[in-house]
N, C-alpha and C positions, 0 to 999 in steps of 0.2 A: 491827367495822371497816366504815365505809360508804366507797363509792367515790364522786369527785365525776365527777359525768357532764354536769358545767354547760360541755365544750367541744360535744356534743353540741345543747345547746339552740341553738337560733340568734334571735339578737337582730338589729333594724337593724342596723345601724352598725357591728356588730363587726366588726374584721376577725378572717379565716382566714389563719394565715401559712403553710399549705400550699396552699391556692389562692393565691397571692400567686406561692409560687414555683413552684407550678406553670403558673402564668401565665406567669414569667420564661420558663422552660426553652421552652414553647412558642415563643417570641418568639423566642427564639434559634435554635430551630431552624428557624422558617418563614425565620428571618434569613439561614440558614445556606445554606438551600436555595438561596431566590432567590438569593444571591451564586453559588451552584455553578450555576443555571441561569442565567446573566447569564455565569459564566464561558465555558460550554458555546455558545453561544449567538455570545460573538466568537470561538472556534476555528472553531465550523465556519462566521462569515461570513471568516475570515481563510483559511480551506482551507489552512494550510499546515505543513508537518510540525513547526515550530517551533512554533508555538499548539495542537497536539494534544498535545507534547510537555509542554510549560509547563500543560494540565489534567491531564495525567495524573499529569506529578508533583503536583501538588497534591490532587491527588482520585482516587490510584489505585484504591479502592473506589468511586467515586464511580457516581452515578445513571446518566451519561452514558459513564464507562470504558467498557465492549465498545464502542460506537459508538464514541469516540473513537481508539481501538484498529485497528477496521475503516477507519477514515477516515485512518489517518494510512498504514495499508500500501498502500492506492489512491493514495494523493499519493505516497506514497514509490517503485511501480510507475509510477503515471505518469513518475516526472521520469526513472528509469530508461530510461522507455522512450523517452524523448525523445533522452535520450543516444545510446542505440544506432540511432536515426533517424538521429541529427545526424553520426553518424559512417560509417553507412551502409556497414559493411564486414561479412561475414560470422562474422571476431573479435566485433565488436561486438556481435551478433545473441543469438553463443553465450553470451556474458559474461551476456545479460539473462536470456536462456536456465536458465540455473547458479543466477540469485537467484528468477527467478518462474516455475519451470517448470509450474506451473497456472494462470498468474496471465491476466491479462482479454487481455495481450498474445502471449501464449504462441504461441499457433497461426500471428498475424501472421509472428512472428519465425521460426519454423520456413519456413513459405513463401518469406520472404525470403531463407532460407540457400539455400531449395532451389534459387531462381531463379539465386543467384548460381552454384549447380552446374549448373546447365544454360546458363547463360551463358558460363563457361568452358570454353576452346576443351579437348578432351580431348589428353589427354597421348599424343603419339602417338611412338611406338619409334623408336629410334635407330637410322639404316640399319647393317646389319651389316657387316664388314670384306670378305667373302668377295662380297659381290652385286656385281654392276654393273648399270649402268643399260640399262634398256629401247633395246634397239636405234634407233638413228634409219633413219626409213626418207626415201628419195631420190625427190624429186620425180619419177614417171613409174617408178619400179622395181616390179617387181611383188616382193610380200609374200614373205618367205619362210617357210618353215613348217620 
């Protein structure tokens, strides 16, 4: 039994039809890339949680995922945090509070609440039934003790 080993030889002209396709596969994948880096590329010039969304589904393994990932919880904090600016109430503060309690705003929002507690007047007791009120004293009367 002899074996032919005439794909081994290599002639001009002949083609390889596994170089061939391994040339394709390459092409497609360089193809592949650049399209996921071009994707990548308008989210983060669009910054906005819809365009992170729209790569991630499309490329949730993708090159760019953990950044995408990171960039979309920062837009999604920010716009958060905007809200409880725009509302400017110490509800508000806490609500941002609840969603990003480490997050880049956090400490802002806790200051805020705080101020708003030292801005309010203290809750002062209700006079009791039994008291009366501080003697009025009379122009020229001497004190009594």
């Amino acid at each position: 039994m002899t074996l032919d080993h005439s794909f081994l030889v290599r002639t001009p002209m002949q083609p390889r039809p596994w170089i061939a396709a391994g040339l394709c596969l390459v092409t497609l994948a360089l193809a592949g890339c650049h399209r996921e880096q071009s994707d990548w590329e308008r989210a983060r010039a669009a910054n906005t949680v819809q365009a992170y969304q729209q790569y991630l589904a499309k490329y949730p393994s993708g090159s760019f995922a953990t950044q995408a990932e990171a960039h979309l919880a920062q837009v999604e904090e920010n716009q958060d945090w905007q809200k409880a600016s725009a509302t400017n109430t110490p509800e508000g503060y806490q609500a941002f509070l609840r969603q990003h309690p480490q997050g880049q705003w956090a400490e802002e929002a806790r200051i805020r609440i705080e101020n708003f507690a030292l801005a309010s007047p203290p809750n002062a007791p209700p006079p009791s039934a039994g008291a009366s009120a501080a003697p009025a004293t009379v122009a020229g009367a001497a004190p009594t003790a």
